[in-house]
DRENSE-195440 format. One record per residue (C-alpha): residue in three letters; x, y, z. Coordinates in steps of 0.05 Angstrom, whole numbers, plus 5000, padded with zeros to 4 digits. Each point is the difference from the previous one (the first is absolute). Example, Ala and Ser with C-alpha at 12.3 -4.5 7.8 and 13.67 -1.06 7.14 Angstrom:
# residues 2
ALA524649105156 SER502750694987 
//
This chain:
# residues 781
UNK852242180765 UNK503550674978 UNK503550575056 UNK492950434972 UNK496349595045 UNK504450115065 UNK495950525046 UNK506550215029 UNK503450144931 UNK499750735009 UNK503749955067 UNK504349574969 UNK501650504944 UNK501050645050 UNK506249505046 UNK503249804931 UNK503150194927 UNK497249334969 UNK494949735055 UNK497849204998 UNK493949815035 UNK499950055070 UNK500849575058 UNK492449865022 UNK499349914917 UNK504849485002 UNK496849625064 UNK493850004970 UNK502049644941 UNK504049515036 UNK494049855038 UNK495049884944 UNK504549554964 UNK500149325010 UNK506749925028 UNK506750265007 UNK503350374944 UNK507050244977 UNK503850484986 UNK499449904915 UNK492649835018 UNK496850615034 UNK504350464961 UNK496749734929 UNK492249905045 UNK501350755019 UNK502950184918 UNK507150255031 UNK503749864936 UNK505750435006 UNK506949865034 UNK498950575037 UNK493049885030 UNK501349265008 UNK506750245053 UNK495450505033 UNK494349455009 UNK506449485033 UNK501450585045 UNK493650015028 UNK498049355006 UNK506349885035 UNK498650595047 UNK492649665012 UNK503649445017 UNK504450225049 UNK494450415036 UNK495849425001 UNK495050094961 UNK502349454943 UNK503349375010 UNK504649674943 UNK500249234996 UNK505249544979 UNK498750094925 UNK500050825013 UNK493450054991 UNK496250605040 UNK493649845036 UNK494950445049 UNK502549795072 UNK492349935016 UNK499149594950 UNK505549495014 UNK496350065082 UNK506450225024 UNK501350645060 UNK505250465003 UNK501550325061 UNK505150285040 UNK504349485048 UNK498850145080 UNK506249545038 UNK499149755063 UNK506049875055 UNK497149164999 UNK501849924930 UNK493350064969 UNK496650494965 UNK493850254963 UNK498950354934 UNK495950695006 UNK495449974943 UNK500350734962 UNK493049894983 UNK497850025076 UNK497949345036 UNK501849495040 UNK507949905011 UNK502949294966 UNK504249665050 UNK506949774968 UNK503949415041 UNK507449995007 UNK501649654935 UNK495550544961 UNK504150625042 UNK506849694983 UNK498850384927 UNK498550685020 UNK502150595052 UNK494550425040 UNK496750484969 UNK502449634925 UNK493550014951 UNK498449394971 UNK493949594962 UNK498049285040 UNK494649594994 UNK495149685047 UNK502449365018 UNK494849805053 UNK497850095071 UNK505349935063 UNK497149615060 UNK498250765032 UNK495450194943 UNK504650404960 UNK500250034935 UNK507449764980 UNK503950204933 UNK506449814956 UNK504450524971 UNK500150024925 UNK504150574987 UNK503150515035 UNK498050664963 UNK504950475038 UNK504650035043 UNK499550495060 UNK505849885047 UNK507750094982 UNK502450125059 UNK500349715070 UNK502850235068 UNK503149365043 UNK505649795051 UNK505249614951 UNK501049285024 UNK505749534981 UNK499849285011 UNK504549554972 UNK501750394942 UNK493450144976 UNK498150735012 UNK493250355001 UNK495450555029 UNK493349795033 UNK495450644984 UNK497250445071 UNK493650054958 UNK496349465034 UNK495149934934 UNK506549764969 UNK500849305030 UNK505649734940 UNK508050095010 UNK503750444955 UNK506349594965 UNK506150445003 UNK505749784952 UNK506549995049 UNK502950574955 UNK494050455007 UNK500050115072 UNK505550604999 UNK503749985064 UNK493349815046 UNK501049615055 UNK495449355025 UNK494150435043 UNK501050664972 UNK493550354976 UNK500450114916 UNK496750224949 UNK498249544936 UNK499450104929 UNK496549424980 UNK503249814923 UNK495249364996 UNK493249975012 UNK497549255037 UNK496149484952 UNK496149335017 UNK507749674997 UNK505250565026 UNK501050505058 UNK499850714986 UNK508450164994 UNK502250735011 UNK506350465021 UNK501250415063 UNK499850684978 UNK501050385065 UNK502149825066 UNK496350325051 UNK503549745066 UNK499149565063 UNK494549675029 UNK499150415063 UNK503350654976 UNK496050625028 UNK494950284941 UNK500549354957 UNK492949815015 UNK498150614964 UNK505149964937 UNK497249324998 UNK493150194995 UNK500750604956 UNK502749454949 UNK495849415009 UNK494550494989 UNK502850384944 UNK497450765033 UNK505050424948 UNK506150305048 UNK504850264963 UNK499550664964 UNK501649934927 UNK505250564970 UNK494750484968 UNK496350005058 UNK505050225040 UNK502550474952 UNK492750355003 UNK500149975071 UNK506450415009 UNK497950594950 UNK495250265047 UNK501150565034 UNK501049845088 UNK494850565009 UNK493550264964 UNK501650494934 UNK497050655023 UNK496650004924 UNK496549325022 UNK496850385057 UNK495950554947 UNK492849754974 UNK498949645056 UNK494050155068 UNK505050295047 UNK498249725072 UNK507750205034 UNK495650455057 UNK496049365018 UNK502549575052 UNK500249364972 UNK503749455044 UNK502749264990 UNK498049455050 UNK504149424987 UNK503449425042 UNK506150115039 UNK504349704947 UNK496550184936 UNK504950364950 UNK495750244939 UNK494150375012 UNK495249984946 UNK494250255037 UNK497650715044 UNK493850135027 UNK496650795022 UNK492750045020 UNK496350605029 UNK492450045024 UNK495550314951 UNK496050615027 UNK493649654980 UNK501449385034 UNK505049444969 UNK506249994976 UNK505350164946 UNK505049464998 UNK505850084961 UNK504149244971 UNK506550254965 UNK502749464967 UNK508549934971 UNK498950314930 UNK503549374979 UNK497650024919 UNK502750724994 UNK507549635012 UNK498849244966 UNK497050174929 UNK497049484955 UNK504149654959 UNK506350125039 UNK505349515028 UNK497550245074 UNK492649834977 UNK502849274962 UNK503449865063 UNK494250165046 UNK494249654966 UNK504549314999 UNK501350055077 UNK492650275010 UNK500350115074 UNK506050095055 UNK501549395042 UNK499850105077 UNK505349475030 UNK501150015064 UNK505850655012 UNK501049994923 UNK495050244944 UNK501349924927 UNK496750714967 UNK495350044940 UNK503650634980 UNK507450225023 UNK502050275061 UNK500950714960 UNK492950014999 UNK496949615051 UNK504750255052 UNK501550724968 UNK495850414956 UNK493449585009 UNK500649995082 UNK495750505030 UNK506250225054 UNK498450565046 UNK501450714983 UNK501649924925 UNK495650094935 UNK497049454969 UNK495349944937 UNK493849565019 UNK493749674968 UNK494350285051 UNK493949685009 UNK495650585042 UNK493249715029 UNK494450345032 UNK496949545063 UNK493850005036 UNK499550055081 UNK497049264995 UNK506249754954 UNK497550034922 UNK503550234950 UNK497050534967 UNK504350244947 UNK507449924971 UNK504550354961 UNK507249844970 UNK505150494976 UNK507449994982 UNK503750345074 UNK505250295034 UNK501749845076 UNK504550235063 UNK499749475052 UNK499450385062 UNK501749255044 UNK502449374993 UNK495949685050 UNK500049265027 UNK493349485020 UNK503549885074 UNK500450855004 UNK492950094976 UNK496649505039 UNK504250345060 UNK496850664984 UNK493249744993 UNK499949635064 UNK499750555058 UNK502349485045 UNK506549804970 UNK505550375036 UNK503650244940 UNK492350284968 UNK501650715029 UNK507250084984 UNK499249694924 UNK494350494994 UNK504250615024 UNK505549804953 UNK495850004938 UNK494850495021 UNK500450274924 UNK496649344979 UNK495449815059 UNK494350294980 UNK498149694931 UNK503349365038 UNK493450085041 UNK496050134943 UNK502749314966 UNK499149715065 UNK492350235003 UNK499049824928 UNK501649265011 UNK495249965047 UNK494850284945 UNK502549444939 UNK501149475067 UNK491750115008 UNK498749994922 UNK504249364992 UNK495449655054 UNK494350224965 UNK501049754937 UNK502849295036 UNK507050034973 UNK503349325031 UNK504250115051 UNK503849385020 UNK505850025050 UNK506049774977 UNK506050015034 UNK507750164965 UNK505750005031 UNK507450264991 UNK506549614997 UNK505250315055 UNK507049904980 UNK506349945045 UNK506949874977 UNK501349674938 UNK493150104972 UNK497649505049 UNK493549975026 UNK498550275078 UNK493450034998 UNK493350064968 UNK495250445020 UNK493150274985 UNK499450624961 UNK495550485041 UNK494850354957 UNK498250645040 UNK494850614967 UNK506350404963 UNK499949284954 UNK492450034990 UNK499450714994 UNK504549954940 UNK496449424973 UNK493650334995 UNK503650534962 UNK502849544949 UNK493349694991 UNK496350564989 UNK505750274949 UNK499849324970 UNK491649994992 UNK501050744968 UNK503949704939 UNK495449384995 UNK495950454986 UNK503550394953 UNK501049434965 UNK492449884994 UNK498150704985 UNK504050174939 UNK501049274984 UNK507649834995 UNK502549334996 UNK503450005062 UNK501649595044 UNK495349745054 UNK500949675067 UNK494749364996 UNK498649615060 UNK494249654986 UNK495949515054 UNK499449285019 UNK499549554937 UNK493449505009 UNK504249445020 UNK504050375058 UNK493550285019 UNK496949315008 UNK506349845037 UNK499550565042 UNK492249885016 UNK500549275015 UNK505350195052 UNK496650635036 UNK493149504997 UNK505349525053 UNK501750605038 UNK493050155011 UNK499750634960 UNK498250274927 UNK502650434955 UNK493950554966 UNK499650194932 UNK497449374957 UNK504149804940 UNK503950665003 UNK501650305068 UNK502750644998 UNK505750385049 UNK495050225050 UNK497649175010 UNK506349845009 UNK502250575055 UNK493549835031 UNK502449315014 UNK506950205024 UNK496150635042 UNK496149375038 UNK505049445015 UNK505450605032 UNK498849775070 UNK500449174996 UNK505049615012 UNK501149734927 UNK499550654953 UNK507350014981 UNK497849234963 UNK493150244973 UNK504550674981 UNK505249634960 UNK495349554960 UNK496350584984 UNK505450384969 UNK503249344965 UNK492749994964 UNK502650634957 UNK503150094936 UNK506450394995 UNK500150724962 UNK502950204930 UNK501250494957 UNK494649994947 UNK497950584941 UNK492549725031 UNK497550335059 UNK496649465037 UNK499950285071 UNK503949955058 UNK496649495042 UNK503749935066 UNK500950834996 UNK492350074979 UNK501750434942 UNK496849964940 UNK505750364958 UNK507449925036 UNK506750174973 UNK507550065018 UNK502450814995 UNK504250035069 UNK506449674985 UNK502950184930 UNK507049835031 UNK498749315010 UNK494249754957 UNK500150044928 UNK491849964994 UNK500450735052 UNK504650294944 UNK495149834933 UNK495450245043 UNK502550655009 UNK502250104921 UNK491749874987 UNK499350545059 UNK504850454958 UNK497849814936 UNK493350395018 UNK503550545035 UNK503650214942 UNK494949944951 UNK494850504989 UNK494349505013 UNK494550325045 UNK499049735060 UNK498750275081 UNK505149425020 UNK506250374989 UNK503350625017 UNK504350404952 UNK503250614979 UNK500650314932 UNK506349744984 UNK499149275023 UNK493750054933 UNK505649574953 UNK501349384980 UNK506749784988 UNK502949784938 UNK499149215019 UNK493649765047 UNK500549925070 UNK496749405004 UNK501249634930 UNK496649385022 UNK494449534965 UNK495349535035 UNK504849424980 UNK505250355039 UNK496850145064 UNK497349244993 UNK507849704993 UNK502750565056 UNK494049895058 UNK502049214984 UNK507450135009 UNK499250395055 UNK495449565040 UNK505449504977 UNK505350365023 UNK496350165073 UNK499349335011 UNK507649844985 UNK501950545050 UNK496049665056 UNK502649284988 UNK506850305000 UNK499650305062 UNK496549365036 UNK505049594977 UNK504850525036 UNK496650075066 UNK499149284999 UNK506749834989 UNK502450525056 UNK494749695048 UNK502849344987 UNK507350235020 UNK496750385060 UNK497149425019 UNK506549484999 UNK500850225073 UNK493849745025 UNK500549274988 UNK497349675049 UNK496350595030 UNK492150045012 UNK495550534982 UNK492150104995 UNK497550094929 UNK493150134964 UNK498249524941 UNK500450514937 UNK498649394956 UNK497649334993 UNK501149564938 UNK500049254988 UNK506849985023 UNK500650255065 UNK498550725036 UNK503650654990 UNK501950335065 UNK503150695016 UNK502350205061 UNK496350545041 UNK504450565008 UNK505349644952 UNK497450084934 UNK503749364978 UNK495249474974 UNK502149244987 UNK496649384978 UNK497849455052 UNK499749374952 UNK494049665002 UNK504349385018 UNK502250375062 UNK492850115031 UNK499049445054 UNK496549284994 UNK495550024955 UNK497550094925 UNK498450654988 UNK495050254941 UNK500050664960 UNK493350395014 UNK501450554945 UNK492750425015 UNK501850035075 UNK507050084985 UNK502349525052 UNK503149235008 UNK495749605032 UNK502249275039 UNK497549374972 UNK499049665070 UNK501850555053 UNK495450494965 UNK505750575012 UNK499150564967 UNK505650534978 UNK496250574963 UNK501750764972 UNK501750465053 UNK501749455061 UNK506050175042 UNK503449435015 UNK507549925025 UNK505449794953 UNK507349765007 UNK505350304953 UNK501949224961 UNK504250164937 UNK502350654957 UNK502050014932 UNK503450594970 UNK500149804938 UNK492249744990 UNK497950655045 UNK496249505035 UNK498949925079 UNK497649335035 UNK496050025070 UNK497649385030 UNK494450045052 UNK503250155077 UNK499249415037 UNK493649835049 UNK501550145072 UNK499049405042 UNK493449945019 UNK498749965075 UNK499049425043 UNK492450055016 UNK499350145067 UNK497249535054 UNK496650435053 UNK499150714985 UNK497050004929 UNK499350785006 UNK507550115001 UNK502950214936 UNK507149634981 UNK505250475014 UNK503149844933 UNK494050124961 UNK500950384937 UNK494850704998 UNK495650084939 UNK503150644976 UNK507550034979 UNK504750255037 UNK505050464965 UNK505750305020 UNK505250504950 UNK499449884930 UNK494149415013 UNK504049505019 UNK497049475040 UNK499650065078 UNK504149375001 UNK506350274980 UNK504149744933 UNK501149265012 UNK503949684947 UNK497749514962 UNK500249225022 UNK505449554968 
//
């Protein structure tokens, strides 16, 4: 075989000064011969003669190697991983000790035991081979190699015992000890919280040894739960010199000559309707009633790409952190408080350049038309949800004197307010699903400690504003489509056939069926959750409905928004905070400022340029690697904020030992029920070993535990009443235990029709907070 006969030579030749064949040359080589081959071997099969080519050929098959497409044996020969019937995959930890290996080719997981995870670190790559079946059906593996190594540093209290020191990780998919050296600790004490560099990586034989590298404080200290987490899940948090050196050359205000070429919409009052607390504002909204019937609604978004330019240390910075992280009373930015906070903040009564999507909408809701353009804004009010809602609602006392103080505004207020009610009908009609959830907010007293958590209201100012976003958002789907960018799409596609099957065999128990054959669509869905409003059990029907979804991502292929009912849906509201919102709007720009024809955008003479490097420099491969980081990167955000508000919850909840509260089952697995308190938002575990006298047996399709000889059932969306058992900071876990059965009353001898004064009523009984109408009782001894 010669390099001639490599289809991908010519690739090969463009990337490099003197090319050798290419990877997928290489593999298929490997694979037709009859075995494994070394180094000397393939470089004389493949005629790489000189000492040149022959170093350049090592290179890469050591690369293939490490990114687990190769595999060397003892002798150093290199053979096709397929070949040899091995998987590589990516290492998922569990808090038991076990572990499975996510195969990159797709497929079923392979379950690793303890002795197999001793080797390896979640989220570690490796190659293992199938070793058999476990007694549950699994397939079960044994490590081979370890291809790469993922994790070098851990967040952990320090413990010393007996002169051995070392860290046990917070990550709960790290189950293994970290050996610290006694002169690697710096001046930690036993408990504190630290950070680890790990110098060692853990084998078959040894524990993974490593250094303290920071010490972040005490146990309990007020905000550790969040350093903690901001480490353990490795969200970026520090700003790196050149960053911050960017940051501080702009200007506090906007340079009068960035105010020229732009759509000048100062005279228009635009306003921002944010939470109480919010402190950027990256979004106003202005809408007036068209003459024909309709509306003009205006979405100016922060012109954040005009300030964070490609290939800057502001842009570097922002694509690795990807998206701001919302702790509770602390936020770690995407971009730096000079622009988040200053120039990119929409504050009242001052200039600011904006991306403006302008949309034309129908008395019935559609959106008709759409145009972007490059703009330049006044604020005319800074305007909160609480105020709005006020103003909207004649009979809130404070609707008449909010409206009299911003009487400048009320009007296309109105107008926004009569709009939703046009997109509120169009969403109906196209069956957008419409689940009720229910957050909540974390009230802090002194010492960041927890008072209370309550419910966050959502009143029409929150889904007025909504709407807005959507239809802004559906505009640059669209975009997207028409003049066919590779941008970034939102993708949330339906139920996968197995979840749907699932989902079917359940609602077939219930007594009720899902439409739409082998693909439902939106409008089946909403159709069901339309019918089951009014009984008794549509929060459980609800919740196993929306657990039958996939989650969404950022993709370059637009596959729909299925729970929106979108067929084209993309991210343009939030350039501040979401790196996907920002390549968005260089794409937006990038056509702007090109002299591409198009009805889409909106320009003046001057804007006709493009500058001396693209706006939106991107390939396919690009988009690809940033909608996967960025759904990566999502994800990481959330998990660092649950383990947050579950580790707050926990300490909240360290006063209620002993106490009893009704809960609703949230969950049922083979190990017991997941409970959360009404009115609490706390859930806890009740062990399957806790539930009374019997054996009980996982029903997965009715989602419930089901007694062997009682015949008991405890199913999804049950209230039952719980006693607080056992918290555990440090495993953010919470243990209830069923309340104990009221004595049952002595049957009665003459009048049969009296009820037993110390009969218990069918419905719960709640008082503040849903505790129990019993009053906390501590537990027994």
């Amino acid at each position: 075989m010669t390099q001639i006969d490599d289809p991908h030579a010519q690739r090969e030749a463009q990337k490099y000064e003197n090319p050798i064949p290419s990877r997928e040359f290489i593999m298929d080589h490997l694979r037709d011969r009859s075995g494994p081959a070394t180094l000397q071997q393939v470089s004389f099969e493949l005629e790489l003669f000189e000492a040149e080519d022959v170093e350049a050929l090592r290179r890469r098959l050591r690369a293939m190697e490490r990114d687990g497409q190769l595999i060397s044996d003892r002798k150093g020969a290199y053979g096709a991983i397929n070949k040899m019937d091995l998987i590589h995959g990516r290492i998922i930890g569990h808090r038991d000790g076990f572990g499975f290996l996510k195969p990159d080719e797709g497929g079923d997981d392979l379950f690793l035991s303890h002795r197999q995870m001793r080797a390896v670190i979640d989220g570690d790559k490796a190659l293992a081979r199938v070793t058999g079946v476990d007694r549950k059906g699994r397939s079960e593996g044994a490590i081979v190699e370890v291809t790469e190594r993922n994790t070098t540093q851990v967040v952990g209290r320090l413990t010393k015992e007996n002169g051995i020191c070392f860290v046990r990780p917070d990550n709960q998919r790290i189950s293994q000890d970290i050996l610290i050296a006694s002169d690697s600790v710096l001046q930690a004490k036993h408990g504190q919280y630290v950070s680890v560099k790990i110098t060692h990586q853990p084998n078959k034989r040894n524990q993974a040894i490593g250094e303290v590298a920071e010490i972040l404080g005490e146990h309990m200290a007020p905000g550790m739960e969040i350093d903690v987490a901001i480490r353990t899940h490795e969200i970026p948090h520090q700003w790196p010199v050149e960053t911050t050196r960017e940051a501080d050359l702009l200007a506090p205000e906007v340079a009068e000559a960035d105010k020229y070429d732009r759509i000048d919409l100062r005279e228009l009052p635009f306003v921002t309707i944010d939470g109480e607390d919010a402190r950027d504002f990256d979004d106003a909204v202005y809408c007036r009633k068209r003459t024909l019937g309709g509306w003009r609604l205006y979405v100016a978004i922060a012109d954040v790409s005009h300030y964070v330019r490609t290939g800057t240390a502001l842009d570097t910075e922002a694509h690795r952190r990807a998206t701001s992280v919302y702790f509770p009373e602390r936020v770690i930015p995407m971009l730096p408080e000079a622009i988040s906070n200053g120039l990119c903040s929409l504050n009242p009564h001052v200039d600011r350049l904006v991306m403006v999507c302008e949309m034309t909408i129908s008395s019935k809701g559609k959106l008709n038309g759409y145009e972007f353009y490059e703009g330049l804004i006044h604020s005319h009010a800074r305007l909160t949800y609480t105020k709005v809602g006020a103003m909207l609602d004649s009979a809130d006392a404070q609707c008449q004197p909010l409206r009299n103080e911003y009487q400048h505004v009320v009007k296309p207020v109105d107008d926004l307010h009569q709009l939703y009610a046009a997109l509120r009908f169009a969403r109906d009609a196209r069956g957008a699903i419409d689940f009720e959830t229910q957050e909540t907010r974390i009230v802090f007293g002194e010492d960041r400690k927890i008072d209370d958590i309550v419910p966050v209201r959502r009143n029409d100012a929150h889904k007025l504003i909504e709407e807005c976003m959507l239809a802004a958002n559906v505009s640059t789907a669209k975009f997207l489509a028409k003049h066919k960018l590779d941008g970034l799409f939102r993708v949330h596609k339906g139920p996968k056939p197995t979840k749907l099957e699932n989902l079917r065999a359940f609602l077939g128990e219930m007594g009720l069926s899902l439409q739409g054959g082998e693909e439902p669509q939106p409008k089946h869905y909403q159709a069901l959750l339309t019918s089951i409003k009014e009984r008794p059990d549509a929060s459980l029907v609800q919740t196993v409905m929306l657990r039958s979804l996939s989650q969404a991502v950022y993709t370059p292929e637009n596959e729909g928004h299925f729970g929106l009912g979108y067929d084209a849906y993309a991210h343009f509201t939030s350039p501040i905070r979401r790196y996907p919102d920002l390549m968005v709007h260089r794409a937006i720009r990038g056509v702007i400022q090109s002299k591409r024809r198009t009805s889409a955008v909106k320009r003046i003479k001057a804007t006709q340029r493009q500058p001396s490097s693209p706006w939106y420099p991107y390939t396919t491969a690009d988009v690809v690697a940033l909608g996967e980081h960025c759904s990566m990167a999502e994800r990481r955000a959330d998990a660092a904020v649950w383990d947050v508000e579950g580790w707050l919850k926990c300490e909240f909840m360290q006063g209620h030992i002993g106490d009893y509260y009704y809960g609703t089952i949230n969950a049922v697995t083979s190990f017991g029920l997941f409970v959360e308190l009404i009115d609490v938002y706390v859930e806890g575990l009740v062990h399957i070993s806790a539930l009374p006298g019997d054996y009980y047996h996982f029903d997965a399709p009715k989602h419930r535990l089901l007694g062997e000889r009682s015949g008991r059932s405890f199913r999804l969306g049950d209230i039952i009443e719980v006693q607080v058992m056992r918290v555990d900071l440090d495993e953010k876990k919470i243990d209830f235990e069923l309340a104990d059965e009221p004595p049952k009353p002595a049957k009665p001898k003459f009048d049969k029709s009296k009820s037993p004064k110390n009969s218990r009523s069918d419905k719960p009984k709640f008082d503040n907070k849903g505790k129990s109408s019993r009053g906390p009782r501590k537990r027994k001894s």
